[in-house]
N, C-alpha and C positions, 0 to 999 in steps of 0.2 A: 504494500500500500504506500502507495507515494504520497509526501506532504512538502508542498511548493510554495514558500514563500513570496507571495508578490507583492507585500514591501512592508515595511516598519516606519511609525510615524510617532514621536514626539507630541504628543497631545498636550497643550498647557489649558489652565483656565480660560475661561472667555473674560474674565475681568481680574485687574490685576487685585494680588492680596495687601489689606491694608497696610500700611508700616507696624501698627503696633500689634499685627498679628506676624509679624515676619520671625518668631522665635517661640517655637513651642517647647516651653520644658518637657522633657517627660516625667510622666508620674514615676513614685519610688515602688508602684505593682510596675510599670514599662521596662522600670533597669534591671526585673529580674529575669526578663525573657531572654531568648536566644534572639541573633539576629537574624536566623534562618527564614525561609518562605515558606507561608502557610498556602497550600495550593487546594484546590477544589474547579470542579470540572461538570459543564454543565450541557446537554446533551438534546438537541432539539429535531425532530420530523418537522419535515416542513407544514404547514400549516395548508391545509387543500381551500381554504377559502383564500388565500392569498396567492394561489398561483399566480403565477404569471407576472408579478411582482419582478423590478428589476432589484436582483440581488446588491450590486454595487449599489444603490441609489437608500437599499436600509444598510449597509456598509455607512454608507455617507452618514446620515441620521444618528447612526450607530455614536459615529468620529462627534459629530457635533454635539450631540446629549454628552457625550462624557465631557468636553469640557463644558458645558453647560454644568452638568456636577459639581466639576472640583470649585467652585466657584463657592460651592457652600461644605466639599470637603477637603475644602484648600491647603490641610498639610500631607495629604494625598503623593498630590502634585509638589512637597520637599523635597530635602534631601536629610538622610540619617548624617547626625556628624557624632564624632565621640572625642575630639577635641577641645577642652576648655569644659567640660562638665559636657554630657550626653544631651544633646538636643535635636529638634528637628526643625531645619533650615526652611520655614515655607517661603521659598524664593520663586516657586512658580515656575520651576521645571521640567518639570511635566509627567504625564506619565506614560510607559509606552504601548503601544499598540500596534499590534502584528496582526496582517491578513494571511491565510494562506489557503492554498486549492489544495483539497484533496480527490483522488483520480479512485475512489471508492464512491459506493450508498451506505448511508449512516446505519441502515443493520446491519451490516455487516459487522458492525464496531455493538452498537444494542444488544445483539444476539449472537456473537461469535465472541471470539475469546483473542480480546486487546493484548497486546505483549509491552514490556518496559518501553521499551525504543520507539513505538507508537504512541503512547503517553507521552515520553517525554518529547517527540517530535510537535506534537499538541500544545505544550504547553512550555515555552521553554522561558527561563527566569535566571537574575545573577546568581552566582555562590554566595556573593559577599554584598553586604548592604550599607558600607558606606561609601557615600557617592557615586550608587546607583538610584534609580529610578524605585519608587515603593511601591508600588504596585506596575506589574506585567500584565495582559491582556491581550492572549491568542484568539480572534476568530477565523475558523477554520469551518471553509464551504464544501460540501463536498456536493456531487457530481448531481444528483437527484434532488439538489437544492438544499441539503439538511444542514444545518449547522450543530458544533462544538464551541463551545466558549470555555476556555481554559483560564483563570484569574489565578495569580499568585501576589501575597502582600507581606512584606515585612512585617517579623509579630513584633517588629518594636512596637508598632505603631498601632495591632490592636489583635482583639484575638475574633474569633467566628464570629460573634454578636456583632463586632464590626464588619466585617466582611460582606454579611449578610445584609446589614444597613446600607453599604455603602453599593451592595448589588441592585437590591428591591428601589432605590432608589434612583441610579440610572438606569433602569427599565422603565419607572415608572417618568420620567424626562423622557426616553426616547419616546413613550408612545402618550406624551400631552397630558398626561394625567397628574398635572401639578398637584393636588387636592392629596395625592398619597404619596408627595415628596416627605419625608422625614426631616425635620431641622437637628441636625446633629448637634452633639455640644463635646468642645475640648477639654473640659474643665477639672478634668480628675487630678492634674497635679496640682491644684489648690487644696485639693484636701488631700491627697496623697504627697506632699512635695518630695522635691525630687531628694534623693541623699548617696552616699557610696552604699552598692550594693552590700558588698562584704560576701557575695555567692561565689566567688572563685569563677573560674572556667566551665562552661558546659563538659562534657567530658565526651569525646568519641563512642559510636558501641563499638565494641570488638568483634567486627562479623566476620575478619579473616576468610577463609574460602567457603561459606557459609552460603545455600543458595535458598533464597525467599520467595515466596511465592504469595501471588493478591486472586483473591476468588469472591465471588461477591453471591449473597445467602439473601433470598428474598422470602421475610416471615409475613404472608399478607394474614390481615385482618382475623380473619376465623381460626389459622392456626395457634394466634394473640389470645385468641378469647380462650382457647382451650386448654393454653399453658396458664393464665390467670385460672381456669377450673382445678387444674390441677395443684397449681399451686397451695388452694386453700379449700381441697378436696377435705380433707383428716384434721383439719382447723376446726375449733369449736363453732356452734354460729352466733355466739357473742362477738368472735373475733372476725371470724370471716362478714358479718355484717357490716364493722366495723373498720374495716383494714381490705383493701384490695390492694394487689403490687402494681407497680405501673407497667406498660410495653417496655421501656428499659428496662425495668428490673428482671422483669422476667426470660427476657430476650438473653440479656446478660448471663443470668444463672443456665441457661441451657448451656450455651458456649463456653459458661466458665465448667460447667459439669463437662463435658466433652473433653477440654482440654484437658483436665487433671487426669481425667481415665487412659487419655493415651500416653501423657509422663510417666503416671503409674506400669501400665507396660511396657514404658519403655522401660525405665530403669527396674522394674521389680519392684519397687514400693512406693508408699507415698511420702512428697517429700514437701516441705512447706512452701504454701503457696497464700501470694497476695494479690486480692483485688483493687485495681484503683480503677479511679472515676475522675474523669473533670467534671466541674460545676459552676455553671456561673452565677454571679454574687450577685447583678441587678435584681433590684425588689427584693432578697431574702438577706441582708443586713439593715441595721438599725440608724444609719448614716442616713443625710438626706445626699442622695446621689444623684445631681443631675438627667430628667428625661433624655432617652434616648445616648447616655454617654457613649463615647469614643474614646478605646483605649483599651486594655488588658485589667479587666475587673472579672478573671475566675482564680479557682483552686480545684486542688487535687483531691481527692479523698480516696482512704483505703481500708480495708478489713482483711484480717489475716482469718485462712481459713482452718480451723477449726478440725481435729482430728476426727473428733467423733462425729461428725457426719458422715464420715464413708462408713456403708458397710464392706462384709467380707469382699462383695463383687464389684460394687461403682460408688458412689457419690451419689448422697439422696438428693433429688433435684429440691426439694421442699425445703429442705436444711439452706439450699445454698440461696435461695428464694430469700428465706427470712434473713438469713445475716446478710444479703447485700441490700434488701429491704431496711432493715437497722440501722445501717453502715448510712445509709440517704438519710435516713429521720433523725438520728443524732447529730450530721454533720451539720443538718440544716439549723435544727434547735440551737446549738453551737454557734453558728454565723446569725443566726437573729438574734440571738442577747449583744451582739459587738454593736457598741456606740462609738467605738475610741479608733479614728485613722492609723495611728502608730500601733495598736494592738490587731489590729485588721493584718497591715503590712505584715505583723513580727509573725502571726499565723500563716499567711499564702505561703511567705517565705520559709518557714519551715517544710510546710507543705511540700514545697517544691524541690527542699534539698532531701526530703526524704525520699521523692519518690523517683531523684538523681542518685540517692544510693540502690536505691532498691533496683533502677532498672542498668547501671553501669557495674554496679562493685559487689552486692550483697548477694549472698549464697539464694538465697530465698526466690524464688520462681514467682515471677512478676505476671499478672495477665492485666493488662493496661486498656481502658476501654473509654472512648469518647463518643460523647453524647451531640450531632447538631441537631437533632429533632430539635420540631418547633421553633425554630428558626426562619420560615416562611423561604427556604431555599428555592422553592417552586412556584413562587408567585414573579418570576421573573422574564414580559413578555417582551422581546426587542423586534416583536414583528413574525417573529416564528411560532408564538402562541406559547405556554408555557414548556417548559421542558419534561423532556419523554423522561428522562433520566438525571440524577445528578451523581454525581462519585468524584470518587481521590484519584490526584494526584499521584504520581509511582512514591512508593516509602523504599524505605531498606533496614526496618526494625518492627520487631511485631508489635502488631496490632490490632485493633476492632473497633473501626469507627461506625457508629448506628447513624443510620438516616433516616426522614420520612421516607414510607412509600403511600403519594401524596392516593391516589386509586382507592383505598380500601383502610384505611389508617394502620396497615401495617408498618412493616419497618425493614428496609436494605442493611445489612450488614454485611461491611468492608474489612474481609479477615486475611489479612496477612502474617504467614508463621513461614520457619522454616519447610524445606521439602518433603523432609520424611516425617514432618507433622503434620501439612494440608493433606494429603494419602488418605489417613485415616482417620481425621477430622471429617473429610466427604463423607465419607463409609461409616460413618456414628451412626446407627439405627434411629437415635432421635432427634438429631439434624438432619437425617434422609427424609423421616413422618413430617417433622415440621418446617421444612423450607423446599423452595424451589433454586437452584444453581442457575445464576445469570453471569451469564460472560465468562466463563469457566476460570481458565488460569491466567495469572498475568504473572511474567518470569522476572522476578530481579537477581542477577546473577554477579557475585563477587569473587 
């Protein structure tokens, strides 16, 4: 499958940024990210009432709505500097934007099985984020008219919740629907101000000749209801009336069931294993935090899992239900008593160096799992109508990102493990019953 760039443009705002916004600190949650690119990938059928539509001419639309954007998410269009204290330069740069043809039909990519090098030809973005461009932006046409939109953003500058704002929003500029523009706010390093982190170095993983693979698990709606049934099958019904798990959770607990049981045979026993979550902190802390912020306002959360929930043969799914069910209602309780910004900060930040030890250095068997549901990823029309699909970026560390599956309020799970773990992760008797396999494997090879 060929993918042909026919050109790259420098997008600045349509109006310049004031002076006394020309210097955004970052918040002291901004200096503890990486400065890596968060990428997300979004997957459009052409729209049959739009035929015949000149493709180039919503290209054009496309060009102009974004800078019409940055205009109100004008440090976007910065530059990351880490000179003189960590800041972001909005000097109105731009951001860039790539066209390209591809000499495919989009199922082929929908329904067939994408490899690394096709991803990454989709979306391609810097290594290094100072004094580059903060946000990348592939559109990529392919042959039957379908488009891929490929976006990657520096998480200095913010995490999903932004992403997702600053999408839903040039979609809704491209197609005139000012009424559901979002007015972002930068304001979080006022109440986070900025400080030295003191987090050290991100740390490499050590994947060595390690080969990874991306497979994507589609739990729609009724297979959801049935693992909620089960879940609180053997539950009192003071409790079960009381307490349902969510589709995360329960999604989760299946996956996290699956994975333990193939450790387990692989190595002969079972060996300690941690669940972590990301969470985001809009609305569930006690701060008043600017509508609609822009910026890195989550954390991490974890529960170590518990011996006595295996029995002799597997891991009781019910068991893993409720402690990851727990593990969400204590952390939440937890973050809704914090009134105090410096006590906020001194928690992510723990947060986050725990769950750098736990997935670089610590003996302990990590299963890492992120959450964009509800995020409105699919309300994003640039004239192709919403999209058929949304998914990741290539990774090279495991993972399990959960998405809407906007159809049926299921849910896409984006599972990447090494090779001789997706095998028999497929072949799980109850990831075979409760999911359908879209887009089979995707190869990252080191």
């Amino acid at each position: 499958m060929k993918v042909e760039v026919q050109w790259k443009k420098v997008v600045k705002p349509s109006a310049l940024t004031p002076h006394h916004r020309q210097k955004l600190k970052l918040s002291s949650m901004d200096e503890l990210q990486t400065p890596n690119y968060v990428g997300i990938i979004f997957y459009y059928r052409d729209n049959a009432e739009n035929s015949g539509v000149d493709t180039l001419k919503r290209l054009r639309r496309m060009e102009e709505s974004l800078s019409e954007t940055l205009t109100i998410f004008y440090p976007m269009a910065g530059r990351y500097v880490e000179d003189d204290g960590c800041f972001i330069d909005c000097n109105d740069h731009g951001v860039e934007f790539v066209h390209a043809k591809v000499d495919a039909r989009i199922d082929q990519i929908i329904r067939g099985e994408p490899d690394l090098d096709l991803l990454d030809r989709l979306s391609k973005f810097p290594t290094e984020a100072v004094g580059n461009p903060l946000v990348v932006i592939q559109a990529n046409v392919f042959e039957c008219g379908g488009l891929v939109i490929g976006l990657h953003i520096s998480h200095k500058i913010g995490d999903m919740y932004t992403m997702a704002m600053f999408m839903n929003s040039w979609a809704a500029m491209c197609r005139g629907n000012m009424h559901k523009i979002v007015c972002p706010s930068f304001e979080l390093s006022s109440i986070f101000p900025p400080k030295e982190p003191s987090f050290g170095s991100w740390p490499e993983p050590g994947i060595g000749n390690e080969k990874f693979v991306m497979s994507t698990f589609r739990f729609d709606g009724k297979a959801i209801s049935k693992l909620k049934a089960q879940a609180t099958a053997d539950a009192p019904d003071s409790i079960a009336d009381n307490w349902q798990p969510s589709r995360v959770e329960v999604v989760s607990a299946l996956i996290t069931r699956a994975l333990v049981d193939i450790d387990r045979n692989k190595h002969g026993k079972l060996r300690p294993f941690v669940v972590c979550m990301t969470m985001n902190l809009r609305e569930r802390i006690g701060l008043a935090i600017p509508t609609n912020s822009c910026g890195n306002l989550y954390t991490t959360i974890a529960a170590q899992l518990d011996r006595s929930m295996a029995d002799e043969s597997k891991l009781v799914f019910q068991e893993v239900v409720n402690m990851i069910s727990e593990m969400v209602r204590n952390s939440r309780a937890r973050y809704a008593k914090v009134a105090d910004a410096e006590e906020l900060r001194s928690m992510v930040k723990d947060s986050l160096m725990d769950f750098t030890e736990l997935a670089f250095t610590s003996e302990e068997h990590l299963i890492p799992f992120s959450s964009w549901c509800r995020f409105g990823l699919y309300k994003n029309d640039f004239g192709w109508g919403w999209p058929d699909l949304v998914g990741l970026a290539s990774l090279n560390f495991k993972s399990v990102f959960l998405i809407d599956d906007e159809d049926n309020g299921g849910i896409y799970a984006w599972v990447t493990l090494k090779e001789d773990e997706m095998i028999p992760f497929k072949h799980d008797a109850e990831i075979r019953a409760f999911t359908s396999l879209v887009g089979d494997t995707c190869r990252l090879n080191y």
